[in-house]
N, C-alpha and C positions, 0 to 999 in steps of 0.2 A: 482205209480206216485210220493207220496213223497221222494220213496230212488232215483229216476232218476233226481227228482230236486236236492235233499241233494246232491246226488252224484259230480253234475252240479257246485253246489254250491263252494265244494271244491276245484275242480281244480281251480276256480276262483280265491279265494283266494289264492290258491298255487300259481298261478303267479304273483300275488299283492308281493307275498314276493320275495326281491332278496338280495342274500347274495353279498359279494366281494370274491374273491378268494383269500386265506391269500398265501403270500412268499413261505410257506411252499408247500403249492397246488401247485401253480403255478413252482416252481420246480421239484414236481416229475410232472408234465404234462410231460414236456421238460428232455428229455433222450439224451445223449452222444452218438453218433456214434459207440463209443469205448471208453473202461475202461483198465485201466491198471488191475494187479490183483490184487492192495488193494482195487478195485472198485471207482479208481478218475477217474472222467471222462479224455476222449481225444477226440481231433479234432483233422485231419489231418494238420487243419491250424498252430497250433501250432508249423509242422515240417517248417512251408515257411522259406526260406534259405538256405534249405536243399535240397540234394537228398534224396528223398525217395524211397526203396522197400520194398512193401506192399503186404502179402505171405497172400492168405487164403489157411486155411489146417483145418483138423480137427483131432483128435483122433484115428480114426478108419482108418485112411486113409491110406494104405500102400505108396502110390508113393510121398503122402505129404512127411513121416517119411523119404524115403530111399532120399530125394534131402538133406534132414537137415543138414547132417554133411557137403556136398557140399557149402550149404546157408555159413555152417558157418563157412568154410573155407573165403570166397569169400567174407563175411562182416570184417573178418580180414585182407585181403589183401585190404581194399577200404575205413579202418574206420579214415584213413589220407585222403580221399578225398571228405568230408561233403556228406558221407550219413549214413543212419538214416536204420536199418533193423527190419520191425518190422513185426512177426506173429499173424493175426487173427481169431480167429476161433470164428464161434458163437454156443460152447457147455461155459457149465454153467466157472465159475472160477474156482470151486473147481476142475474138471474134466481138466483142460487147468492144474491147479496146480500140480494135481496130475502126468498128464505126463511130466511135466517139472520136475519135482523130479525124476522121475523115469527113464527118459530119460539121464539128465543130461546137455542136450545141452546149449550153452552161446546164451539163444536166447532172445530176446525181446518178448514176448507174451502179448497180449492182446484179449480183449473180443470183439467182435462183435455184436451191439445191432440190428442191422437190420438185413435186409434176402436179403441170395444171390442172390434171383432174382432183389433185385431194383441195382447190380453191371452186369447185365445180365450171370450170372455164375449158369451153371449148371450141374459143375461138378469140383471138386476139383483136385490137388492144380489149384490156377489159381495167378500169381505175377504181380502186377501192379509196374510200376516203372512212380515218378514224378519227374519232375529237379526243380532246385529251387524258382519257381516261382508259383510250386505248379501245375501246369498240368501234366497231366498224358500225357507220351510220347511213354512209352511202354505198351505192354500185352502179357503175356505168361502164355496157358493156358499147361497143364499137366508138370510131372516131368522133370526138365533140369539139364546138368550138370553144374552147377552155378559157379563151381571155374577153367571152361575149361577157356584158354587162349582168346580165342574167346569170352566167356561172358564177362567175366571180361575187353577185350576193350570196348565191346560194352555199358557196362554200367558205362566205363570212360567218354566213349563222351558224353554223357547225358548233356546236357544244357539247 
C-alpha cells in the first residue's frame, strides 16, 4: 500500500514540474520537407515564381535512372524559361551522394523527409510539375521521355 501511494505520489509531482521547450528543441521538433545535400533545409515555397519539376526517384530504381539523362536533357533546353528541376528521393544523403558521384548527371538532388504515401505515390519515378504560383498542374507517374518535342511544349505552357 505504501509503494502504490509513493508511487502515486510521484507522478504527482512529475506534473507539478513543467519545463519550456528551449529554441533548440523546438527546432529539431519541426523538420524540412526536403534538404539539399549539405542537409539545409528546403520548402517547396521557396521555388514560388518559379516552374517547378519535382522528380521522386530512388537509387535502386531502374526506370527513375533510365528517364535521367532525358530529365536532363529537357532541364537544359527549359533552364531560360524559370523552371527550377529538382530530384527527390527519400534514401538517406550519403546514398543520394553517393549516386550522384557515380552517376555524374547535372541534376539537383535533394532529400525527402516525408513518405511517399502522404504525396499518394506508390510506385516510383512519379514527377510533379507546379507553375509559378506554386500549384501543382501536372502528374506523371512512371518513366517518360522528358526531352520528346511533345514534353517539352507541354511543359512550356505551364502557367
Amino acid at each position: 500500500m505504501a509503494l502504490i501511494t509513493y508511487s502515486c505520489k510521484e507522478v504527482k509531482e512529475n506534473k507539478i514540474i513543467t519545463t519550456q521547450p528551449t529554441a533548440k528543441t523546438s527546432k529539431e521538433l519541426v523538420k524540412a520537407s526536403y534538404e539539399d545535400l549539405e542537409g539545409n533545409p528546403i520548402e517547396l515555397s521557396q521555388y514560388k515564381g518559379k516552374r517547378v519539376l519535382l522528380n521522386y526517384w530512388a537509387t535502386w530504381c531502374r526506370p527513375c535512372i533510365e528517364e535521367m539523362p532525358d530529365m536532363e536533357k529537357a532541364q537544359l533546353v527549359l533552364e531560360q524559361e524559370n523552371y527550377i528541376f529538382l530530384f527527390a528521393s527519400d534514401q538517406s544523403i550519403k546514398k543520394i551522394t553517393d549516386f550522384k558521384n557515380k552517376r555524374g548527371f547535372n541534376l539537383k538532388y535533394i532529400k525527402y523527409n516525408g513518405m511517399y504515401a502522404e504525396q499518394a505515390i506508390s510506385a516510383l519515378p512519379v514527377t510533379l510539375i507546379y507553375n509559378e504560383v506554386g500549384e501543382q498542374v501536372h502528374r506523371f507517374d512512371g518513366g517518360l521521355k522528358w526531352d520528346s518535342p511533345e514534353m517539352i511544349e507541354k511543359l512550356r505552357q505551364v502557367k
